[in-house]
N, C-alpha and C positions, 0 to 999 in steps of 0.2 A: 091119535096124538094126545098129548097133556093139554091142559087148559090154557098154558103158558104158549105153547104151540099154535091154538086154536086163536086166541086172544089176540098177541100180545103183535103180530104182525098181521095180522088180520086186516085193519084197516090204518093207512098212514098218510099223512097229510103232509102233504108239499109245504114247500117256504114259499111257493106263489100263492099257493090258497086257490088254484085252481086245479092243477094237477093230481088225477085220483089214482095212487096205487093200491092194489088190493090184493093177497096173496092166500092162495090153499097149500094144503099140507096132510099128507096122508102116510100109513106104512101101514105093512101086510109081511106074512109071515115069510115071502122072499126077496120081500121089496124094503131096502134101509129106510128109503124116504122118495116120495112121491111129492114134488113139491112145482108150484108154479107162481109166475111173478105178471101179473098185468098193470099198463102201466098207459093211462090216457091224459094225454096233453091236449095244449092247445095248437094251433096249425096242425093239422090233422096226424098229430105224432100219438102213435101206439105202439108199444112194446107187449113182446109176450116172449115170457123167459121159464122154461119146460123142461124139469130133468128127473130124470127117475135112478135112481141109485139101489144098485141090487145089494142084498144085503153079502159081506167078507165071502160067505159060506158058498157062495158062487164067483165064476169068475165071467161071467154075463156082460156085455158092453152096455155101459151109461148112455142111458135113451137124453140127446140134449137136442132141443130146439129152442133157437133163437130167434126171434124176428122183430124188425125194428123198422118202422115205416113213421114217416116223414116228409109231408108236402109230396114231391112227387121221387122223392127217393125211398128204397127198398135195399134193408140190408140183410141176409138171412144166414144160417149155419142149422142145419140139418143132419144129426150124424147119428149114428150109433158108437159111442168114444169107445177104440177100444182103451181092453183096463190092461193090456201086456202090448209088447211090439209086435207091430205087422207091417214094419220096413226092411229089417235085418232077418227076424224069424219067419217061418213056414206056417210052424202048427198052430200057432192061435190065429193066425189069420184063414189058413184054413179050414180049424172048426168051427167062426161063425159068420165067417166072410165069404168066402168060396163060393156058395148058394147062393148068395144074396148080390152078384155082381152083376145079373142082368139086372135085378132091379137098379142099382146106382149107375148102370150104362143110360140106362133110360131116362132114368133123368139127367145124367149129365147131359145130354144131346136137348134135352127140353129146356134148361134151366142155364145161362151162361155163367163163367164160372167168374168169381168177386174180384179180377184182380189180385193183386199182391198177397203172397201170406207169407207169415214167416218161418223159417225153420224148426226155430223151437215149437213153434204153435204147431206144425205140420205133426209131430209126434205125438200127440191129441186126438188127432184124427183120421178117422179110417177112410179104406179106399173106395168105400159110397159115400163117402160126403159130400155133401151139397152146401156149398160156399158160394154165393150167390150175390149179387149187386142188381139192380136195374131198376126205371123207370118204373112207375105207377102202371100196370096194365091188365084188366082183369083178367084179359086169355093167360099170363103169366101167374096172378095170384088164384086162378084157378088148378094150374097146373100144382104151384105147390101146396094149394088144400091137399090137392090129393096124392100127391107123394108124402108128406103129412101123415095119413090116413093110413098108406101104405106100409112104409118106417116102423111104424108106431105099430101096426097088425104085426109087423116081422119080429120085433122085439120081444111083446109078447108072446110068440110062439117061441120062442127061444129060450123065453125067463120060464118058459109054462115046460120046457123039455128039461128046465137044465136039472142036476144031479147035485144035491150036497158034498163040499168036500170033505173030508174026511184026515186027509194027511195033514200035521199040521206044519209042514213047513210050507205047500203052498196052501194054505188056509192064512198065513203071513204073509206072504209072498203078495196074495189078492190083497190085502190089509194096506201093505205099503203101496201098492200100484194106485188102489184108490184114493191112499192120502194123500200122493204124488200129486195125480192129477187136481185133489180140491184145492190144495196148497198155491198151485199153479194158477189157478183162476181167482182163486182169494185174493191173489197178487196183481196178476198180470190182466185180467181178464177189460177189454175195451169199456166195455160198460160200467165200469163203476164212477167211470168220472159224469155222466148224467147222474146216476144216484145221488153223487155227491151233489150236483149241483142241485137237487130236486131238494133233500134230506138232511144238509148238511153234512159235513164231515165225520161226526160222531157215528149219527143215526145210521148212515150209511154204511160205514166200517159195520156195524152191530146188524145189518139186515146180512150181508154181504158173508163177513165169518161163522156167524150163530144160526143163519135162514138158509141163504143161498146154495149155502155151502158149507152146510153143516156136516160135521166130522173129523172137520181139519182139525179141530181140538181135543178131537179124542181117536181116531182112526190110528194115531201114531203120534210117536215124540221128536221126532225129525224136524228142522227147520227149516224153511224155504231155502236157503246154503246150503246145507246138507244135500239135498237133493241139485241142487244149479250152482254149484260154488265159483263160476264164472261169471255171477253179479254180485258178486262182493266187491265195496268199491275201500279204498283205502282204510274209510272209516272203522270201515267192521260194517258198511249201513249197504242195505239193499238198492243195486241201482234205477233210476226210476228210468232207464231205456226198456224202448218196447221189445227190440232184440238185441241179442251182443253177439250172437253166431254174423249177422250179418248178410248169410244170405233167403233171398225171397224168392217165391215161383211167382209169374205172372200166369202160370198157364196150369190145368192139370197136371198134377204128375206121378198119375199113376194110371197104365192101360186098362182094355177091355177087361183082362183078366187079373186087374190088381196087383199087377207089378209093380214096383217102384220102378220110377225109370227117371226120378231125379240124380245128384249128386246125394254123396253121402251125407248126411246132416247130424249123425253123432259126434 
């Protein structure tokens, strides 16, 4: 990475003056950006925020972990994102999902599933995701080290198999799908209201567009409308609800073999 890259988030200081976030950043010739977010509080709050972004030229699932602990609460999202649909479509859920469904059975049965999610957020995420809620319990945070471990082994044998594209309409097609989703998280994504309140308004917008989620500013020219024009509110302004679709799962909703078996949610 640039020195700018190495530097310039490298170490950031809380508006408590106790809170230490500290962030890496890497790329590799398949890999757009290798980047992670550690983040230690006080009352025993730690955050680790983990994503790896393959570079256009593949269409590879976005390696994301989230995990966000707090006194005796645990909140997690483990997924491999995919970067095209695997609610309505077949084939890209069956090129890198299919295989990998006993592993997301296994932990689905290990790991209880977070409650509520919403519909929009559901098309994010694939059907090994592990969306996660629960008490403080090490038999539990052992389990997810090692599904962790697992995940993260699978992805890389997949970014290690994958194929440069070549055609350039889905060589765009990968382009938008990725900017889609940073655009999405830029916006909507739960966590930036702790940033915010760690960082300030500014600094936090500027880790969040420029660090977290770097690409949204240049992946594409599309605007967060463009792709959701169902949160446009009278103004022309973005709405600040968490959904507008309206509906939520309480429960998994997708079987052993990665069916959807919710309602439709496009």
């Amino acid at each position: 990475m640039t020195p700018y890259w190495q530097e310039h988030y490298r170490h950031l200081k809380a508006i408590d003056g106790k809170t230490k976030l500290q962030t890496l950043a890497f790329q590799s010739s398949k890999i757009r950006l290798y980047r992670g977010l550690i983040i230690e509080g006080d009352n025993a709050m730690q955050v680790l925020d983990f994503a790896l972004f393959p570079e256009p030229e593949y269409d590879v699932p976005i390696f994301c972990a989230s995990f966000f602990t707090a006194s005796n609460t645990n909140v997690v999202v483990l997924d491999l994102n995919p970067l095209h649909d695997v609610i309505d479509t077949e084939d890209y859920k069956a090129k890198y999902y299919k295989n990998l469904m006993p592993l997301g059975q296994k932990y689905a049965e290990l790991l209880p599933w977070g409650s509520k999610i919403t519909g929009e957020s559901l098309g994010f995420f694939s059907p090994i995701v592990i969306w996660s809620k629960f008490c403080s319990d090490q038999h539990l945070h052992d389990i997810l080290f090692a599904a962790f471990k697992e995940y993260f082994k699978a992805w890389l044998q997949l970014m290690d198999q994958a194929k440069v594209e070549t055609n350039a309409s889905q060589l765009h097609r990968n382009c938008e799908a990725q900017h889609k989703y940073l655009i999405w998280r830029a916006e909507k994504d739960p966590g930036h209201q702790l940033l915010k309140k760690l960082l300030g308004e500014s600094l936090a917008q500027d880790l969040v567009w420029n660090f977290l989620f770097n690409g949204v500013n240049t992946l594409g020219s599309k605007s967060f409308l463009d792709y959701f024009p169902e949160y446009r509110c009278v103004d022309g302004s973005i709405s600040k609800k968490r959904s507008i679709i309206g509906k939520s799962f309480e429960n998994r909703p997708w079987d052993a073999k990665g069916n959807f078996i919710g309602a439709n949610i496009r």
